[in-house]
C-alpha positions in Angstrom: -30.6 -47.4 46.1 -32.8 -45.7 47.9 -35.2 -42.7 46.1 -33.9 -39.6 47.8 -30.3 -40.5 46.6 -31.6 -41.2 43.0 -33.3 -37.5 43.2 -30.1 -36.1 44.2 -27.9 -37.6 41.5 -30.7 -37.0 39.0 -30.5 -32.9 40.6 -26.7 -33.2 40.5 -27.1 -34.7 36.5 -29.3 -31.7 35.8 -27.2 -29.4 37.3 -24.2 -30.6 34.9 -26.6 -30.8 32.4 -27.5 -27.0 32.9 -23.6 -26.6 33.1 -23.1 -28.2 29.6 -26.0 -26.0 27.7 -23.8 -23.3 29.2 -20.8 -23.8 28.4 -22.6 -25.3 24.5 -24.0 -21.7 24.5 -20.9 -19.9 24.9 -18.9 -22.0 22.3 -21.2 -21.4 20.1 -20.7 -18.0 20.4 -16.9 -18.2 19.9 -17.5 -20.3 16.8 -20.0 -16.9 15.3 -17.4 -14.6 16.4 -14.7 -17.1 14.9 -17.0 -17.0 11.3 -16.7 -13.9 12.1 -13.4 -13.2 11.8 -12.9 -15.4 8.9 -15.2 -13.1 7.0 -12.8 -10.6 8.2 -9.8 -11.7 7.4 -11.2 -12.7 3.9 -12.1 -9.5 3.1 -8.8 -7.9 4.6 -7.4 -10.7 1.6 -9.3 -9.2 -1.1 -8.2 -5.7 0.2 -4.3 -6.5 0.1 -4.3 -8.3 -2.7 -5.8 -5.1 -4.5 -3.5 -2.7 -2.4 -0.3 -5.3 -3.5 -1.6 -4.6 -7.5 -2.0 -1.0 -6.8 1.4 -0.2 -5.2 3.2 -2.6 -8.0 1.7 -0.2 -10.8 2.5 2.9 -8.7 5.9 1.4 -8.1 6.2 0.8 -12.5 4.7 4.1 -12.7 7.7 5.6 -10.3 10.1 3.6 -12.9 8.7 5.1 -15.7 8.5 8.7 -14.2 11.6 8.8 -13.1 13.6 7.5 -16.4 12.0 10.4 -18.0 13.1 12.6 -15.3 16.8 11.4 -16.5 15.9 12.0 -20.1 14.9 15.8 -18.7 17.7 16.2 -16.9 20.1 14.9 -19.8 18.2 16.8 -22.2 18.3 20.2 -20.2 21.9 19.6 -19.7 22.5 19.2 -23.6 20.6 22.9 -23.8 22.8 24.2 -21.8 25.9 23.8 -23.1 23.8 24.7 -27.0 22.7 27.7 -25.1 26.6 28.5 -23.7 28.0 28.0 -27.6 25.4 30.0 -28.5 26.1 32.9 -26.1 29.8 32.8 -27.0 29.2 33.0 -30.6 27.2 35.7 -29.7 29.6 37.8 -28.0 32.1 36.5 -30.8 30.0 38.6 -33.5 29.4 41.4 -31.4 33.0 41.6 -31.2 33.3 41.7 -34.8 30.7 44.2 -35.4 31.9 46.5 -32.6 35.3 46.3 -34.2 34.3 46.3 -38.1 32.5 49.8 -36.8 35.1 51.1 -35.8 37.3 50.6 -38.7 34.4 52.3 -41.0 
């Protein structure tokens, strides 16, 4: 072989050679933005696995609020109908007064 075609594969070897550190470059920059990511998504982890603990005590909390809210309800209802006795034995007696007064 004769020396200028060794120069020019040796030229075309360090062009592919300057090809490779190139592309090398770049993929290690996709594998930083990869570790990247991962960081990422391990945090966004932590983050649900917090956000799934809070909204299961809200949610026991909504449980717990609302059977009370029942108990309310059921318990306002039964005053009612105290209060509506109550109010009708009222009037009874008045009735009674008004009309022992009158016999007097």
């Amino acid at each position: 072989m004769s020396e200028q075609k060794l120069d020019l594969i040796l030229k075309e070897l360090g062009n592919i050679n300057g090809r490779l550190d190139g592309i090398d470059q770049r993929l290690d920059g996709i594998d930083h933005r990869f570790n990247g990511i991962d960081q990422r998504l391990d945090s966004h982890e932590g983050l649900i696995t917090q956000l799934i603990s809070v909204v299961k005590s809200t949610n026991e909390k909504v449980t717990v609020i609302q059977e009370e809210l029942l108990e309310l309800k059921e318990g306002q209802s039964r005053q009612d109908r105290i209060l509506e006795s109550l109010a009708l034995h009222s009037l009874e007696q008045e009735t009674i007064i008004r009309e022992l007064k009158r016999i007097k």
